[in-house]
N, CA, C and O atoms as CSV, one atom per row, in Angstrom:
chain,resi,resn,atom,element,x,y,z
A,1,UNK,N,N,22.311,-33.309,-1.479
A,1,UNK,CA,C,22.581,-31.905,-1.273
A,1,UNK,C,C,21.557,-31.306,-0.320
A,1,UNK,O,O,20.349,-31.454,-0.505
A,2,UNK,N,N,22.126,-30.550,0.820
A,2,UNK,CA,C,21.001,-29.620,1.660
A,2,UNK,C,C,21.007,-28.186,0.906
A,2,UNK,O,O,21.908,-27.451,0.501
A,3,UNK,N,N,19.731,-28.129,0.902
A,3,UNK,CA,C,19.309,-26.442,0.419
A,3,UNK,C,C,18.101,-25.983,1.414
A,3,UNK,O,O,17.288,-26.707,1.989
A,4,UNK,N,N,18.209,-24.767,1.441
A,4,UNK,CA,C,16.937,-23.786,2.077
A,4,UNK,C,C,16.708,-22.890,1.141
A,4,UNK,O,O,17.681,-22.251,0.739
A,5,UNK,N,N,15.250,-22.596,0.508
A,5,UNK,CA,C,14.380,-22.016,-0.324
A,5,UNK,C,C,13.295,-21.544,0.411
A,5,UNK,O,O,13.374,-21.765,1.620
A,6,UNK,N,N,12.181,-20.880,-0.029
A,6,UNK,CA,C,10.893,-19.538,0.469
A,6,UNK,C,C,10.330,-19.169,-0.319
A,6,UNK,O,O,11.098,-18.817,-1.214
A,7,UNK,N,N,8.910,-18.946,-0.676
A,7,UNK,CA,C,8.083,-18.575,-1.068
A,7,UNK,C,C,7.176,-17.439,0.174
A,7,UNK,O,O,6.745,-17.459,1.327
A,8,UNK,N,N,7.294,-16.408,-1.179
A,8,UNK,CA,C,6.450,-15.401,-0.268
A,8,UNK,C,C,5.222,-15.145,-0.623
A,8,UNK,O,O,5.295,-14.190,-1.397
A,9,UNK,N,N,3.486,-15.647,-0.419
A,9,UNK,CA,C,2.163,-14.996,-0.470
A,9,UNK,C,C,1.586,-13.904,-0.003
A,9,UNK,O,O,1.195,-13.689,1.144
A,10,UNK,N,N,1.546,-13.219,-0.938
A,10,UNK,CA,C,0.429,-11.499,-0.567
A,10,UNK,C,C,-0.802,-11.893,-0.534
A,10,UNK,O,O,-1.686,-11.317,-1.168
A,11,UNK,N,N,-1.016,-12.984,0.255
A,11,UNK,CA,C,-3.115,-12.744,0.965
A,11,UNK,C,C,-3.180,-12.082,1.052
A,11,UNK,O,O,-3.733,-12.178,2.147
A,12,UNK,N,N,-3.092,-10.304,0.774
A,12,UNK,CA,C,-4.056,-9.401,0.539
A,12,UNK,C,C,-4.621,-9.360,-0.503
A,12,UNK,O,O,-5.799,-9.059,-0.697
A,13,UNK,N,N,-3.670,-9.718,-1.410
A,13,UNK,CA,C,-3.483,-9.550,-3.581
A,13,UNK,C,C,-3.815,-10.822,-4.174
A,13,UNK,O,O,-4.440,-11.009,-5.218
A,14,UNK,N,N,-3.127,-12.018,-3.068
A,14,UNK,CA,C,-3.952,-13.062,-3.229
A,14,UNK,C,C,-2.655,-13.592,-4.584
A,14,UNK,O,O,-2.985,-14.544,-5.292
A,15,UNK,N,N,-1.313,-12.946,-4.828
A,15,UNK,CA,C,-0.367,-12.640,-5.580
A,15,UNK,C,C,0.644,-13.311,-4.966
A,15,UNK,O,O,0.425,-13.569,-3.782
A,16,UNK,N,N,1.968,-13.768,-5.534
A,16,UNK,CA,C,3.183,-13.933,-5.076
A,16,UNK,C,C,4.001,-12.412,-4.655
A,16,UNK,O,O,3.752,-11.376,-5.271
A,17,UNK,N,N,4.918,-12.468,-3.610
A,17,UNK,CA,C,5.288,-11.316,-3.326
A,17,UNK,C,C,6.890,-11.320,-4.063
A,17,UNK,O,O,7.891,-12.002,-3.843
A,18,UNK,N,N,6.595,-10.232,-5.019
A,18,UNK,CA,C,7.942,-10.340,-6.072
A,18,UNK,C,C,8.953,-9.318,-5.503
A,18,UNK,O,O,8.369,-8.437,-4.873
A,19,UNK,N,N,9.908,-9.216,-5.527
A,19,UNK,CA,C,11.111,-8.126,-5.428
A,19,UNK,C,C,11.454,-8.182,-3.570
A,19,UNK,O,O,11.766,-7.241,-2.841
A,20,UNK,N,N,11.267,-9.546,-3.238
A,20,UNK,CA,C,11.419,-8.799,-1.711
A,20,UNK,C,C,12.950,-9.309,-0.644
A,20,UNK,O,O,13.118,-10.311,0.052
A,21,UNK,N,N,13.586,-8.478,-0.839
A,21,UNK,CA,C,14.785,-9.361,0.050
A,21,UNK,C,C,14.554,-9.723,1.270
A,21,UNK,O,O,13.795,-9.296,2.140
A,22,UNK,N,N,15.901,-11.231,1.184
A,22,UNK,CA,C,15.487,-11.799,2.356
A,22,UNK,C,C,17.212,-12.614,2.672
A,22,UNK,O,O,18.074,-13.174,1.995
A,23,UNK,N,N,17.025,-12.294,3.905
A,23,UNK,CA,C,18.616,-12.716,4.110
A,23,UNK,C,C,18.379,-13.781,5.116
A,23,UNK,O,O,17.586,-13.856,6.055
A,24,UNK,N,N,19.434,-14.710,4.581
A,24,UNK,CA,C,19.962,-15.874,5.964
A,24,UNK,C,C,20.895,-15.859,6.931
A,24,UNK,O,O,22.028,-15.485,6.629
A,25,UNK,N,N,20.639,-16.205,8.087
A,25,UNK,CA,C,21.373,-16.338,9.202
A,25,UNK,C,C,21.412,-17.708,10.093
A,25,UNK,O,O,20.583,-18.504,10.533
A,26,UNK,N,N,22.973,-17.526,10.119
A,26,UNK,CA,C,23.149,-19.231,11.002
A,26,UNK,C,C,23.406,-18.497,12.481
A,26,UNK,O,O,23.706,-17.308,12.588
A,27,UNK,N,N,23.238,-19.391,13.574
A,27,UNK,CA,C,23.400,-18.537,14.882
A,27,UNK,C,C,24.769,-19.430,15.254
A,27,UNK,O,O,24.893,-20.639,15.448
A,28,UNK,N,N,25.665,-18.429,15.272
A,28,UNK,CA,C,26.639,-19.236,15.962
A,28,UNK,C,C,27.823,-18.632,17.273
A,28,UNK,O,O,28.468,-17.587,17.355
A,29,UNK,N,N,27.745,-19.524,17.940
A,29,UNK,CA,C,28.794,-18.331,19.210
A,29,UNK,C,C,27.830,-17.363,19.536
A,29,UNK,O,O,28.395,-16.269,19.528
A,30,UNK,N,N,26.736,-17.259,19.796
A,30,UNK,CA,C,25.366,-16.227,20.100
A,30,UNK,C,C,25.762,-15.073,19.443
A,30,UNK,O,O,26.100,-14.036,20.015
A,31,UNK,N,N,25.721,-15.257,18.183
A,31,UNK,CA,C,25.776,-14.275,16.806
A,31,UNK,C,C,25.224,-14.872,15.696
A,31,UNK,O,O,25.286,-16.090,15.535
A,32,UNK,N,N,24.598,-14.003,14.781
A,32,UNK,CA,C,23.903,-14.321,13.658
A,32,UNK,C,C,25.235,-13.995,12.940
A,32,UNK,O,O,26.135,-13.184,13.160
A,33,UNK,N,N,24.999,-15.005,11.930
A,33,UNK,CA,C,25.979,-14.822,10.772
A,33,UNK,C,C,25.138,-14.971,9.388
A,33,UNK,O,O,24.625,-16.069,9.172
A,34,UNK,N,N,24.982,-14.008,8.511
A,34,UNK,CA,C,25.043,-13.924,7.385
A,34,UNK,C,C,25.459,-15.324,6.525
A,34,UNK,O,O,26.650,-15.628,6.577
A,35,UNK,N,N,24.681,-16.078,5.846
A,35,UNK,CA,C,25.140,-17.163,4.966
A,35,UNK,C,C,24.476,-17.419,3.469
A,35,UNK,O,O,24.639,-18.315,2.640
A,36,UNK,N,N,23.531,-16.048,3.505
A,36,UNK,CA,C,23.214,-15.634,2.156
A,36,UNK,C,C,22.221,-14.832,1.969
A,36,UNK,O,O,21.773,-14.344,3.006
A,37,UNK,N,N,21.610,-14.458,0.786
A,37,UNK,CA,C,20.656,-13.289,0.374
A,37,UNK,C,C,20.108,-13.540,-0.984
A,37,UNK,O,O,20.448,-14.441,-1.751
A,38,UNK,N,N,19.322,-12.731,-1.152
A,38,UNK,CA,C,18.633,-13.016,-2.075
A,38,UNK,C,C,17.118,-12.386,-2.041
A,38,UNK,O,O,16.633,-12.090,-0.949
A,39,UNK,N,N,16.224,-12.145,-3.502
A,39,UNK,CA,C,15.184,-11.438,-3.502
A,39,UNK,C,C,14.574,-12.442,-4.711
A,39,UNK,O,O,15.175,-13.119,-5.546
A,40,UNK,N,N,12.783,-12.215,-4.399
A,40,UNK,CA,C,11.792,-13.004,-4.431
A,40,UNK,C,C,11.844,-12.946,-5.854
A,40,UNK,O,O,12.199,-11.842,-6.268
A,41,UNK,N,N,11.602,-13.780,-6.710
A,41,UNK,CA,C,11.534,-14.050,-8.452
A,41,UNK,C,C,10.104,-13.532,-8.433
A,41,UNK,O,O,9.508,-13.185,-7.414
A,42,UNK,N,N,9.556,-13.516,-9.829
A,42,UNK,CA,C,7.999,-13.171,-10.353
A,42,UNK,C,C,7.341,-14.114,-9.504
A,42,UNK,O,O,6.182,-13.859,-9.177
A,43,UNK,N,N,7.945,-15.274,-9.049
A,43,UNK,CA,C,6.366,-16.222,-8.840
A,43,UNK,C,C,7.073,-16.273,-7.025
A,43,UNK,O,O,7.214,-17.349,-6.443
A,44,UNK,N,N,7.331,-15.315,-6.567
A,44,UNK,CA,C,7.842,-14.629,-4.959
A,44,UNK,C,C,8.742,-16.184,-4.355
A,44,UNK,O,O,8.658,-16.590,-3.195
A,45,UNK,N,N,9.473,-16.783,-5.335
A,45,UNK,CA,C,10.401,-17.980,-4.546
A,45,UNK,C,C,11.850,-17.258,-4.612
A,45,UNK,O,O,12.198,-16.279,-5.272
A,46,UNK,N,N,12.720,-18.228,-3.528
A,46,UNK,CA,C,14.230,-17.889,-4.113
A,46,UNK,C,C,14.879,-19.181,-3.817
A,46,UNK,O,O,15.340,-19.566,-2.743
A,47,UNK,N,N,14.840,-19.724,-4.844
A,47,UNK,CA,C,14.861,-21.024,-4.711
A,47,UNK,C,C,15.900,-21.893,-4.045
A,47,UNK,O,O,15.636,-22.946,-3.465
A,48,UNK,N,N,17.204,-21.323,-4.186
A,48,UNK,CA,C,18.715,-20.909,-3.353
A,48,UNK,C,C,18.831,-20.080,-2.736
A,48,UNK,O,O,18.551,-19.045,-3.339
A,49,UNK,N,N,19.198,-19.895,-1.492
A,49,UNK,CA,C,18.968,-18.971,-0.615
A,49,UNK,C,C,20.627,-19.100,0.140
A,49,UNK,O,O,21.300,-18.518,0.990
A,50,UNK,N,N,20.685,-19.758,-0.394
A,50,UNK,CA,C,22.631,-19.982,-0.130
A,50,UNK,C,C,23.147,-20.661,-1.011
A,50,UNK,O,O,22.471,-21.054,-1.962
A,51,UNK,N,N,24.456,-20.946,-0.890
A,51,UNK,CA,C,25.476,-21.766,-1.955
A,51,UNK,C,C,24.869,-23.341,-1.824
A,51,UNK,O,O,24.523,-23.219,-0.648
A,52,UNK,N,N,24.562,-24.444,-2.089
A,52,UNK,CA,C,24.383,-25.696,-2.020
A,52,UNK,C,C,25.542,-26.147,-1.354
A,52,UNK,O,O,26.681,-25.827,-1.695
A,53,UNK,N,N,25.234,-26.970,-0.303
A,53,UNK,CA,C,25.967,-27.667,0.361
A,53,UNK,C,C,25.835,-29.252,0.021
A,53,UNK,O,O,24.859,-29.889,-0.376
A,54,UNK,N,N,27.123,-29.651,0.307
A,54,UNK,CA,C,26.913,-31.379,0.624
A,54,UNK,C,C,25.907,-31.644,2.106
A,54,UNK,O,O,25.109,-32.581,2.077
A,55,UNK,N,N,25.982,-30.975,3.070
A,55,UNK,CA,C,25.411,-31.058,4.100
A,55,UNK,C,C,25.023,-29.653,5.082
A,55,UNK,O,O,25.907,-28.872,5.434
A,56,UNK,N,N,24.252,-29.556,5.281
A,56,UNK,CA,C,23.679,-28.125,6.060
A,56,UNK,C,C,24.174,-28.472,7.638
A,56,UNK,O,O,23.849,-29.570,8.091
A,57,UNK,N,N,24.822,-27.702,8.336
A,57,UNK,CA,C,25.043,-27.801,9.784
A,57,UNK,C,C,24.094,-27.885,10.540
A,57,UNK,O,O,23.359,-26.917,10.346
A,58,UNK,N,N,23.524,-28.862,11.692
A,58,UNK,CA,C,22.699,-28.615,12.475
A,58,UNK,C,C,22.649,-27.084,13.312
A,58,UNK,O,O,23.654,-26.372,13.334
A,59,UNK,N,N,21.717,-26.786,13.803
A,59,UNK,CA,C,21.993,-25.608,14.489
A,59,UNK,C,C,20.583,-24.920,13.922
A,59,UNK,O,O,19.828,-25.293,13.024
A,60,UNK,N,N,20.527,-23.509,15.006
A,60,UNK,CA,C,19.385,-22.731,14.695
A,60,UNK,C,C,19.937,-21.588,13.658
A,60,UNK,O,O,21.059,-21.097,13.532
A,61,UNK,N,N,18.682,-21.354,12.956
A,61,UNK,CA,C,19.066,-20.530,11.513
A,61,UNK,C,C,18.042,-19.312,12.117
A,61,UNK,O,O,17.508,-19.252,13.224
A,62,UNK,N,N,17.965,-18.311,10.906
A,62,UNK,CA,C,16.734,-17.108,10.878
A,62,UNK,C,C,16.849,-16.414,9.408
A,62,UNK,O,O,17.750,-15.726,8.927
A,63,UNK,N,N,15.913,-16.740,9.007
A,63,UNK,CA,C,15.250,-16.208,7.510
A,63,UNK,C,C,14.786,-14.724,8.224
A,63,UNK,O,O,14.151,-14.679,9.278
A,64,UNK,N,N,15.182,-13.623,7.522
A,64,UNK,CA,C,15.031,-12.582,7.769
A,64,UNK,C,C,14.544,-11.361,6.417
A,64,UNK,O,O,15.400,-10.843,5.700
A,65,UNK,N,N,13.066,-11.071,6.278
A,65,UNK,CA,C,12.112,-10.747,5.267
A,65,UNK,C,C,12.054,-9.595,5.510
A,65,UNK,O,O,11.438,-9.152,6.479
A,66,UNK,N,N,12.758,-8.811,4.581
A,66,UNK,CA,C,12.265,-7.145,4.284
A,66,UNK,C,C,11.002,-6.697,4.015
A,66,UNK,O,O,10.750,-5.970,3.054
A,67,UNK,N,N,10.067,-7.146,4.926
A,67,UNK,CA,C,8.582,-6.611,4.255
A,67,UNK,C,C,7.620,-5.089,3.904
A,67,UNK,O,O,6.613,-4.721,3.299
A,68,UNK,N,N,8.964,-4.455,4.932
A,68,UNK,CA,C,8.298,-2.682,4.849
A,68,UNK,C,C,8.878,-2.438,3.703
A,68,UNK,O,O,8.258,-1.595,3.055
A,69,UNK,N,N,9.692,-2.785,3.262
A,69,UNK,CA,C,10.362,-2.097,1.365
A,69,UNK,C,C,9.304,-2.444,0.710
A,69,UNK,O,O,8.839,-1.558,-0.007
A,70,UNK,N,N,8.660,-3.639,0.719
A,70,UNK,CA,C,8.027,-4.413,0.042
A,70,UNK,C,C,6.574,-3.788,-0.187
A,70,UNK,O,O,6.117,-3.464,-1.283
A,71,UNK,N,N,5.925,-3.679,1.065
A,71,UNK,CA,C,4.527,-2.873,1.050
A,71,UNK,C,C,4.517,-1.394,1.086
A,71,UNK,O,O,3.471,-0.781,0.875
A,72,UNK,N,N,5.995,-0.596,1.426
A,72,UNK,CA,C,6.238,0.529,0.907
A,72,UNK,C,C,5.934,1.115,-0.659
A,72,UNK,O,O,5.287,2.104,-1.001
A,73,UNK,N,N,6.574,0.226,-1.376
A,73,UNK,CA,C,6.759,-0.175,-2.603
A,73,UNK,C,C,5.564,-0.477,-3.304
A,73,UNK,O,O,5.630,-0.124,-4.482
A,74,UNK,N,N,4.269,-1.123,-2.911
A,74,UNK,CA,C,3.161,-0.982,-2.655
A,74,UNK,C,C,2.002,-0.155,-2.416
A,74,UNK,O,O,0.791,-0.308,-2.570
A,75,UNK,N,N,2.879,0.927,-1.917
A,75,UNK,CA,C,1.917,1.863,-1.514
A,75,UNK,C,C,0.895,1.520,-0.358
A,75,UNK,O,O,-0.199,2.079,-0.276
A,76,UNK,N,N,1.246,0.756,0.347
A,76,UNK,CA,C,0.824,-0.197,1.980
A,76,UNK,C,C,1.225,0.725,2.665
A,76,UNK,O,O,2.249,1.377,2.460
A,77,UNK,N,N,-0.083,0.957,4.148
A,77,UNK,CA,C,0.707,0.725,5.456
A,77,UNK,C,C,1.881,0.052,5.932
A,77,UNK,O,O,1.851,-1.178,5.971
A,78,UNK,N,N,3.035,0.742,6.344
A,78,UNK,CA,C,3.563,-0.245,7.390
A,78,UNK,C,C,3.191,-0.531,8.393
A,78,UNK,O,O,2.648,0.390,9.002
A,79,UNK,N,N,3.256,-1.849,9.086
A,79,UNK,CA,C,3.127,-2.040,10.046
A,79,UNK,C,C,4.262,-3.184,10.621
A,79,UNK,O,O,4.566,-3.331,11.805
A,80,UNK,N,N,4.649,-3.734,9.794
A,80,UNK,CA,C,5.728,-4.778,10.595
A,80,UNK,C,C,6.810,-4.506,9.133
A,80,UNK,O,O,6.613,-4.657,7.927
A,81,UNK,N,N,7.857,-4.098,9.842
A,81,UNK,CA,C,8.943,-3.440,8.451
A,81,UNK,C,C,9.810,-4.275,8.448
A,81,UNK,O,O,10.736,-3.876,7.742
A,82,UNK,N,N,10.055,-5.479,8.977
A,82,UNK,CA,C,10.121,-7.051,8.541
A,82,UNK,C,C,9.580,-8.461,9.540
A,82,UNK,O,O,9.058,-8.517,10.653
A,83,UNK,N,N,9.923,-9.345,8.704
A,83,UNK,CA,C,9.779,-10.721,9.767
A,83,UNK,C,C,10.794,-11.317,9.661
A,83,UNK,O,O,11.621,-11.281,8.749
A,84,UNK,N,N,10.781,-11.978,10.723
A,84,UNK,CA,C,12.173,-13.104,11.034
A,84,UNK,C,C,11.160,-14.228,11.593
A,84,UNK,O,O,10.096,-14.370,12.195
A,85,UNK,N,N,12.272,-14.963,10.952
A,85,UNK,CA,C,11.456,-16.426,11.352
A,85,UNK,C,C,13.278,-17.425,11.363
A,85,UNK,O,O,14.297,-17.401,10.673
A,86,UNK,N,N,12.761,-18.216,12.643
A,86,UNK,CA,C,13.846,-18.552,13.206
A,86,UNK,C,C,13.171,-20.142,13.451
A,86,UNK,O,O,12.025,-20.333,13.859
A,87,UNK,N,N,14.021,-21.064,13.151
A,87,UNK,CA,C,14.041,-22.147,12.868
A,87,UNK,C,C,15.200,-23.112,13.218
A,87,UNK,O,O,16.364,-22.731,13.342
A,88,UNK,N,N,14.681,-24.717,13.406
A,88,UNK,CA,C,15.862,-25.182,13.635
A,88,UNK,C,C,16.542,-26.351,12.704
A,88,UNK,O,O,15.592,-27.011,12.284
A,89,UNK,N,N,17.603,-26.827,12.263
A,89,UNK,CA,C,17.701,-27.930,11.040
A,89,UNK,C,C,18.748,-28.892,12.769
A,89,UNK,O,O,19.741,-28.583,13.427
A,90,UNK,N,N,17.949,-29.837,12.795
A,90,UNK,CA,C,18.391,-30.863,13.377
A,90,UNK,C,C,18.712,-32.343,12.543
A,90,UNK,O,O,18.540,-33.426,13.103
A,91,UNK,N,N,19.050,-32.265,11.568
A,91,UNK,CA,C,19.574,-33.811,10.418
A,91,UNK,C,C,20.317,-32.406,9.489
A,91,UNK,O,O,19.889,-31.297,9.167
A,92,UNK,N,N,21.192,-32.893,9.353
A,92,UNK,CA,C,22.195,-32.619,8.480
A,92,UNK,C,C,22.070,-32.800,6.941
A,92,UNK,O,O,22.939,-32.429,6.153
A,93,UNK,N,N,20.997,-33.357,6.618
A,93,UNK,CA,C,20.315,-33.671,5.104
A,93,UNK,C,C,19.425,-33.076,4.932
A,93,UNK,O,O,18.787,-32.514,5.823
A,94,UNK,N,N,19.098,-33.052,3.423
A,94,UNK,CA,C,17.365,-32.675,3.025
A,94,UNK,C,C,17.344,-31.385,2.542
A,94,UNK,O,O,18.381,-30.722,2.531
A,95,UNK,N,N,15.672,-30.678,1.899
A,95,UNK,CA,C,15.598,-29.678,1.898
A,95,UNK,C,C,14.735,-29.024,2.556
A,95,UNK,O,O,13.568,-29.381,2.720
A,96,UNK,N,N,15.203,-28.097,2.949
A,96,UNK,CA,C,14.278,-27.117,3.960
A,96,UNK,C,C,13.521,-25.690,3.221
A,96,UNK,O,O,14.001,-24.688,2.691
A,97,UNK,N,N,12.441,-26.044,3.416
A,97,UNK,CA,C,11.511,-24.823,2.416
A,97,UNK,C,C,10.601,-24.233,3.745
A,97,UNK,O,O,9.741,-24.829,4.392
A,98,UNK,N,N,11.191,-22.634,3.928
A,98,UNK,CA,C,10.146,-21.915,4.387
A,98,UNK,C,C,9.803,-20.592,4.084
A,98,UNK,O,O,10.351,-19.490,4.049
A,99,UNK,N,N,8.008,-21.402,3.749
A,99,UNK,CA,C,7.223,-20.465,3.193
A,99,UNK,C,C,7.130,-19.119,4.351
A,99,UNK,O,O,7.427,-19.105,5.545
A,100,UNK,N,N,6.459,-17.757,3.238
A,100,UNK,CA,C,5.860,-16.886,4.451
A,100,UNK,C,C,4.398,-16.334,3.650
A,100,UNK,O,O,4.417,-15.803,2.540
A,101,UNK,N,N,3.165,-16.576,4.447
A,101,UNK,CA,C,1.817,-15.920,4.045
A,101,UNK,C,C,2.161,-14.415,4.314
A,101,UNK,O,O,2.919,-14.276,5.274
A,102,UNK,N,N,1.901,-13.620,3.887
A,102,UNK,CA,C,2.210,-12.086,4.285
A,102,UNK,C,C,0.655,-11.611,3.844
A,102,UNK,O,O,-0.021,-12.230,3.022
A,103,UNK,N,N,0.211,-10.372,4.559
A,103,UNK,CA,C,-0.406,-9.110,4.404
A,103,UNK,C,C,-0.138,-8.182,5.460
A,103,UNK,O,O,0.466,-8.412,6.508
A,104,UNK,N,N,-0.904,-6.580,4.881
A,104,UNK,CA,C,0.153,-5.346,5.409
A,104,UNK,C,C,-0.208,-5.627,7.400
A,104,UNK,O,O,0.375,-4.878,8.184
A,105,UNK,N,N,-0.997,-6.529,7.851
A,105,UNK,CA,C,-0.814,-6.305,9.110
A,105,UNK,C,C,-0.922,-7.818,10.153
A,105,UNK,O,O,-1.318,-7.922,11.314
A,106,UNK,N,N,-0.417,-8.829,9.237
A,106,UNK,CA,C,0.073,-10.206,9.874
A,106,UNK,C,C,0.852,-11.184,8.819
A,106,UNK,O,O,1.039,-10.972,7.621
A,107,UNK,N,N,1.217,-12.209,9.527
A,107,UNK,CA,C,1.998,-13.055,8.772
A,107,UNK,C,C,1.972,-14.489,9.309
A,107,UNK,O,O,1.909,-14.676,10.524
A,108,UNK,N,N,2.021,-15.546,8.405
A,108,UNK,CA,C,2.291,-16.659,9.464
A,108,UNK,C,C,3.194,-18.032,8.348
A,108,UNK,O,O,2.879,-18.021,7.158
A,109,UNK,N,N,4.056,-18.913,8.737
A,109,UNK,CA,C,5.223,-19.551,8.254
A,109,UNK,C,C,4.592,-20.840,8.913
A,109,UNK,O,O,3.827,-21.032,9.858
A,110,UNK,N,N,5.423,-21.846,7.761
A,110,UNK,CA,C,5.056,-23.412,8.618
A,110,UNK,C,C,6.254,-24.300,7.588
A,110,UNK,O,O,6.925,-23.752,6.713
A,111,UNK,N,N,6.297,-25.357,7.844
A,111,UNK,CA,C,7.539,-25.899,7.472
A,111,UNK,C,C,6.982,-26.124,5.646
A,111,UNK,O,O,5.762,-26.277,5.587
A,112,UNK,N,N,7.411,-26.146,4.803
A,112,UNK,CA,C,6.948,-26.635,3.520
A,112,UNK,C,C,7.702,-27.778,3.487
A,112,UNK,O,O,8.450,-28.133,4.398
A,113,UNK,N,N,7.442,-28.622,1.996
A,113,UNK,CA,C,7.887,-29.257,1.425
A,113,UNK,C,C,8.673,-29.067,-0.353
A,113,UNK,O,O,9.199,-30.035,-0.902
Protein backbone atom coordinates (compact mmCIF):
# COMPACT_ATOMS: atom_id res chain seq x y z
CA UNK A 1 0.00 0.00 0.00
CA UNK A 2 1.27 3.74 -0.83
CA UNK A 3 0.41 6.31 1.85
CA UNK A 4 1.56 10.00 2.57
CA UNK A 5 1.57 11.10 6.34
CA UNK A 6 3.27 14.57 8.34
CA UNK A 7 4.25 15.49 11.41
CA UNK A 8 4.21 18.99 12.47
CA UNK A 9 7.14 20.50 15.24
CA UNK A 10 6.63 23.88 17.13
CA UNK A 11 10.58 24.61 17.75
CA UNK A 12 9.41 27.47 19.39
CA UNK A 13 7.31 25.25 22.22
CA UNK A 14 9.59 22.63 21.42
CA UNK A 15 5.69 20.81 21.23
CA UNK A 16 3.89 18.92 18.45
CA UNK A 17 1.72 21.30 16.45
CA UNK A 18 -1.93 20.04 17.24
CA UNK A 19 -5.16 21.24 15.37
CA UNK A 20 -3.48 22.33 12.16
CA UNK A 21 -4.98 21.69 8.68
CA UNK A 22 -3.30 20.54 5.93
CA UNK A 23 -4.44 19.67 2.51
CA UNK A 24 -3.08 17.51 -0.43
CA UNK A 25 -2.53 18.22 -3.88
CA UNK A 26 -1.64 16.13 -6.98
CA UNK A 27 -0.54 18.45 -9.98
CA UNK A 28 -2.16 17.42 -12.88
CA UNK A 29 -2.87 19.05 -16.47
CA UNK A 30 -0.98 22.24 -14.66
CA UNK A 31 -3.67 22.20 -11.90
CA UNK A 32 -3.57 21.24 -8.37
CA UNK A 33 -6.10 18.86 -7.47
CA UNK A 34 -7.28 18.29 -4.09
CA UNK A 35 -6.74 14.44 -3.00
CA UNK A 36 -7.25 14.96 0.66
CA UNK A 37 -7.27 16.84 4.08
CA UNK A 38 -6.92 16.52 7.23
CA UNK A 39 -5.73 18.18 10.73
CA UNK A 40 -2.78 17.45 13.09
CA UNK A 41 -3.76 14.77 16.13
CA UNK A 42 -2.35 15.66 19.88
CA UNK A 43 1.06 14.31 18.98
CA UNK A 44 0.78 17.02 15.46
CA UNK A 45 0.73 13.66 12.87
CA UNK A 46 -2.01 12.81 10.30
CA UNK A 47 -1.15 9.73 9.68
CA UNK A 48 -3.53 9.32 6.38
CA UNK A 49 -3.55 12.14 4.55
CA UNK A 50 -5.58 10.44 1.79
CA UNK A 51 -7.59 7.26 1.12
CA UNK A 52 -4.81 4.28 0.93
CA UNK A 53 -4.00 3.29 -2.30
CA UNK A 54 -2.72 0.04 -3.90
CA UNK A 55 -0.28 2.38 -5.64
CA UNK A 56 0.37 6.26 -5.48
CA UNK A 57 0.75 7.87 -9.09
CA UNK A 58 4.07 9.14 -9.99
CA UNK A 59 3.93 12.80 -10.45
CA UNK A 60 4.52 16.06 -8.42
CA UNK A 61 2.30 16.50 -5.27
CA UNK A 62 2.05 19.74 -2.62
CA UNK A 63 1.29 19.35 1.07
CA UNK A 64 -0.27 22.56 1.82
CA UNK A 65 -0.06 23.78 5.90
CA UNK A 66 -2.41 26.27 7.39
CA UNK A 67 0.07 27.79 9.70
CA UNK A 68 -1.45 31.42 10.30
CA UNK A 69 -4.77 29.67 11.92
CA UNK A 70 -2.40 27.81 13.79
CA UNK A 71 -0.13 30.60 15.42
CA UNK A 72 -3.19 32.86 15.30
CA UNK A 73 -4.71 30.47 17.55
CA UNK A 74 -1.62 30.84 19.53
CA UNK A 75 -1.64 34.11 20.02
CA UNK A 76 1.70 34.36 17.49
CA UNK A 77 2.79 36.79 15.07
CA UNK A 78 1.95 36.04 11.67
CA UNK A 79 4.31 35.92 9.46
CA UNK A 80 3.97 33.13 6.88
CA UNK A 81 -0.03 32.29 6.95
CA UNK A 82 0.95 28.98 5.37
CA UNK A 83 3.58 26.60 3.79
CA UNK A 84 3.53 24.50 0.85
CA UNK A 85 5.88 22.09 0.27
CA UNK A 86 5.94 20.48 -3.05
CA UNK A 87 7.47 17.28 -3.72
CA UNK A 88 7.96 14.57 -6.08
CA UNK A 89 6.87 10.52 -5.77
CA UNK A 90 8.82 8.97 -8.66
CA UNK A 91 8.17 4.78 -7.73
CA UNK A 92 4.78 4.09 -7.50
CA UNK A 93 5.30 2.19 -4.01
CA UNK A 94 6.13 2.92 -0.43
CA UNK A 95 5.47 5.41 2.16
CA UNK A 96 6.04 8.90 1.92
CA UNK A 97 6.30 10.90 5.27
CA UNK A 98 6.69 14.65 5.20
CA UNK A 99 7.65 16.16 8.18
CA UNK A 100 7.40 20.13 8.82
CA UNK A 101 9.78 21.95 11.74
CA UNK A 102 7.64 25.13 12.19
CA UNK A 103 8.16 28.44 14.31
CA UNK A 104 6.26 31.88 14.06
CA UNK A 105 9.04 33.10 11.54
CA UNK A 106 10.67 29.95 9.54
CA UNK A 107 10.19 26.49 8.61
CA UNK A 108 12.09 23.73 7.09
CA UNK A 109 10.83 19.89 5.64
CA UNK A 110 13.07 16.89 4.58
CA UNK A 111 11.97 13.55 3.44
CA UNK A 112 11.12 11.26 6.69
CA UNK A 113 10.85 7.82 7.17
Amino acid sequence: MSSISTHILDTSRGKPAVDVSISLYRLKNDQWDCIGEGKTDPDGRVKDIHAPQPNLSAGIYKMHFATGDYFLEAGDEIFYPYADVVFVIDKNTGHYHIPLLLSPFGYSTYRGS
